[in-house]
Structure formats: C-alpha cells, structure tokens
C-alpha positions, 0 to 999 in steps of 0.5 A: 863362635859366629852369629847365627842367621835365623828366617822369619815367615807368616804361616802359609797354606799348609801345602806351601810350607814343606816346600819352603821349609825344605828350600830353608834347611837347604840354604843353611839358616839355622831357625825358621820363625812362624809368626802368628796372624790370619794363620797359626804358627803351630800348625806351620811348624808341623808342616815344617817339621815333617818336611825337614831333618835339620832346621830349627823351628820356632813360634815368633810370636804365637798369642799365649793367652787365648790358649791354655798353657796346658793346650800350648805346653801339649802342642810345644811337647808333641813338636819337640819329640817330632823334631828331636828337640828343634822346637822353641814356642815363643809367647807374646801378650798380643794388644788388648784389643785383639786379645779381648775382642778377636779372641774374646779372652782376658787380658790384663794384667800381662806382664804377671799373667805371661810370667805366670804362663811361662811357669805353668808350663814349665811346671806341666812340663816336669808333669808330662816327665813325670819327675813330679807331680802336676801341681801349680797355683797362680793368681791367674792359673792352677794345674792339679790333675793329670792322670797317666791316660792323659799325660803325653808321657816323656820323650827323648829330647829336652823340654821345649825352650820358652822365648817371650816377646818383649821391649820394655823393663819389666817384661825384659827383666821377667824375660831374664828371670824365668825365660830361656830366651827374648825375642826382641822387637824388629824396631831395635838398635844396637845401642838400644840393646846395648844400653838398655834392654840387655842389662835389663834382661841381666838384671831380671837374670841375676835376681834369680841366680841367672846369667845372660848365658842363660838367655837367648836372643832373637833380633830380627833385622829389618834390612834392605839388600840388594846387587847396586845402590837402586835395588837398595834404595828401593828397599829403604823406602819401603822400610821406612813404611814400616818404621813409621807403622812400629814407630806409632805405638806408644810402647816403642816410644822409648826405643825412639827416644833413645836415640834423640828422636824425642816426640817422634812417636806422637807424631806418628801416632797423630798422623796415623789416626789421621789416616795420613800414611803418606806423612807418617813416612816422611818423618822418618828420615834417613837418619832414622832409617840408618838407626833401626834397619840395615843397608846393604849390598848382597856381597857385604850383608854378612859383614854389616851383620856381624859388625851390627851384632858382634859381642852384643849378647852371649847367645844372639841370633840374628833374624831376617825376614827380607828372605820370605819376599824373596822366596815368594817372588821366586824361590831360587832367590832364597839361594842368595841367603847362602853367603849371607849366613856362611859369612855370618856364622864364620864372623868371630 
C-alpha cells in the first residue's frame, strides 16, 4: 500500500472554505488539515465537512487546554457523526505564553495535563455510547455527571481518533502510549524519525501492549516544487525563512543536533531576539535546507516523496502545505497536486 498525501490549511473566512474543501476532495488528497491560529480549525472543519462526501478532515493542531475535554470531545463527536467518521481532532499544548496570556488558562504541566486530556476524552466518548458510566478522575480533571438530556447519545461511526503534536521523548512516548496518532513536527528529517522519535513512539506503544501499527503518523513536508530549477530555488529561499523561524525554538535543538548542527539553534535564537532575520537565514545553509525540506521538480515530487518515506512507519502519511499558497494564487494550481498524490499513493 502507498503513501497517502494529506493538505494543510490555516482556517479561512468560513465562506471560503466549502470552495477549497471541494477543489480538495476534487484533486485527490486524502485529509485536509486546519491549524488553528487567528481563526479555529473547528469551525473550518464544519464548513469543510458540509461541502464534501469523501476527504478526510482533521485538527493539525487545535490548542487543547483553554477548552474543556468535555466542550472538545462534544465538537469531535458532532463532526464524526456529520462526516460518517472522516474526523480526527488533533491536540497540542501550545507555548506557555499564549496559553497563559492570549487565552488566560493554565498550562503546566503539559505533558501529564495533554496525556490526562487525552484519557478524558476518551473516557467522555464510552459516556456518550453509553457502554459505561461517565466517570473520570485525574489530577487535573474529573468527569462524573452526564445525564441522558445532555449526552449526545451514540452515533453510527467509530469514536473520533485522537493525534497529539509532539517532538521530544516523553510526549512522543505518551503519544505511543495512549494516542491514536502523532502529528509530527514540519522541522523532521527522515533520520530523525528513524532514529529517534519512531522507536520513542514503539517504546511509549509497548509499555502498554501497543504496536507502531496502533499509531499514526503525520508528516508535514516543507517542499519547494516548482517546473525548472528557478521556480525551485525560488522556493528554498523562501524555506529557509522558515527553518531558521522553528529552528530558534529551543525544543527543536535536538532535532538539529541530530544531524551535526551543533549550537545552531542558539544562535538562531540570539539573532532572533536580536530582531536580525536577515542573519538568521544565512545560517541556514543549504545543507540544512537539504535535511529538513524537500526539493523538487513537478513531475518527480511524487517519487522524492515516496523515497523520503517509503518504510519509515506502518501507518505514515505525508502533509503538504505548499498547496494552500498555490490554491490561494489560483485555485486551478491546486489541479497540479493531482499526479503528485497519484504517484504517491501507488509508490509500494
């Protein structure tokens, strides 16, 4: 079985996003992502669904702890009945600042509060099928009451999988442990997952009777695509912009390191606050670039893809949000994907 190639997409004016859900599901992706940013990626997911039969739809991130699991499992639960089962909510913590200053909730600590979320929820999900009684009680949350007139009642698809975001080791193994799926950091390599995050998600897996076939992951590419090699390097300046913005943050040092680039992420980071951008990419060189993103002419993207991916995880699907640029410039580009996710999915 091939890779499947996956879209990612910030929320839109809701107006917008039937159209490009449509213009999607019509080129053959298998999920459309919604981050969540200035907009929420729950309500672009009810305008996708209602304007699409077949596509996948997902959260690739929405921030879990200013809602309560019990307001994000009754959203995941309404989507996965009015899409037949085509929802996943994905969760991530979000960095402290926002989540304690934009939408004044708690934070730390979140590794164990997200795992708890995680647990919650799927505890509110037996509830709602009513295979057992709501009863839950965490160190950051408890769940007991759920009389019939509130309870969405069961619905004839399966409960909504849960992906988290994460990087390092203990979200990793907790992602193995208790997530059906991992959605992986845009600033990975192949070796990186290989090496490192992979047999931390088995590991997390294993401790409680799982498998890597139990886990899904979600790799979102950072690709520049183009018809000559001047398209293409068009787009890996503009990457490089974007390595040395998640290559800053101090969490994805290891990530970095990994591969020899020892002291790169502080120095981004001092050159950041700095407000030096301009200095920030010059370090990254194209033997950085070459690591974390994808290059690429229109007609072999598939391939490059499949080689990139081929065998890396059970159950991995590749995401792009190179297509969103595209679709918003002219949505008949988003037609260019086609071959790309053909040429994908039939790789063995």
């Amino acid at each position: 079985m091939g890779l499947r190639l996956d879209m990612m997409a910030s929320p839109l004016p809701l107006k917008e996003v039937g159209g490009l859900a449509s213009d999607v599901e019509a080129t053959g992706f298998g999920t459309l992502w919604f981050t969540e940013g200035s907009r929420t990626a729950y309500l672009s997911c009810t305008a996708a669904a209602l304007a699409t039969e077949r596509l996948g739809l997902g959260t690739a991130i929405a921030v879990a702890f200013p809602r309560s699991p019990m307001v994000t499992a009754e959203v995941a639960w309404e989507l996965a009945e009015a899409t037949g089962g085509r929802f996943v909510v994905g969760l991530g913590t979000q960095v402290r600042a926002h989540v304690e200053r934009r939408y004044s909730s708690e934070y730390a600590p979140p590794g164990p509060r997200l795992r708890e979320y995680v647990l919650a929820m799927k505890a509110i999900f037996r509830a709602f099928r009513g295979t057992e009684k709501l009863s839950f009680d965490g160190d950051h949350y408890s769940f007991s009451l759920l009389p019939g007139m509130w309870s969405p009642g069961p619905i004839d698809a399966d409960d909504p999988p849960i992906y988290i975001s994460a990087v390092l080791p203990w979200m990793s193994r907790m992602a193995g442990a208790v997530c059906d799926g991992v959605h992986i950091h845009p600033m990975h390599s192949s070796g990186w997952l290989s090496d490192v995050q992979i047999p931390l998600i088995a590991e997390g897996a294993a401790s409680e009777g799982r498998t890597l076939d139990d886990v899904t992951l979600v790799c979102p590419v950072i690709i520049a695509v183009g018809d000559d090699d001047e398209e293409i390097q068009a787009m890996r300046e503009r990457n490089r912009a974007t390595i040395a913005f998640y290559g800053s943050t101090p969490n994805y040092a290891p990530v970095l390191e990994h591969h020899g680039f020892d002291g790169l992420q502080g120095e981004l980071n001092s050159l950041q606050r700095a407000g030096d951008l301009a200095g920030m990419v010059d370090l990254v060189t194209d033997d950085v670039l070459d690591h974390y993103t994808v290059s690429a002419t229109w007609g072999n993207l598939g391939s490059v893809l499949a080689d990139r991916y081929r065998g890396v995880a059970p159950n991995l699907r590749v995401m792009t949000y190179t297509a969103l640029d595209h679709w918003r410039r002219d949505p008949d580009l988003l037609g260019r994907w086609s071959d790309v996710v053909e040429n994908l999915r039939d790789s063995v």
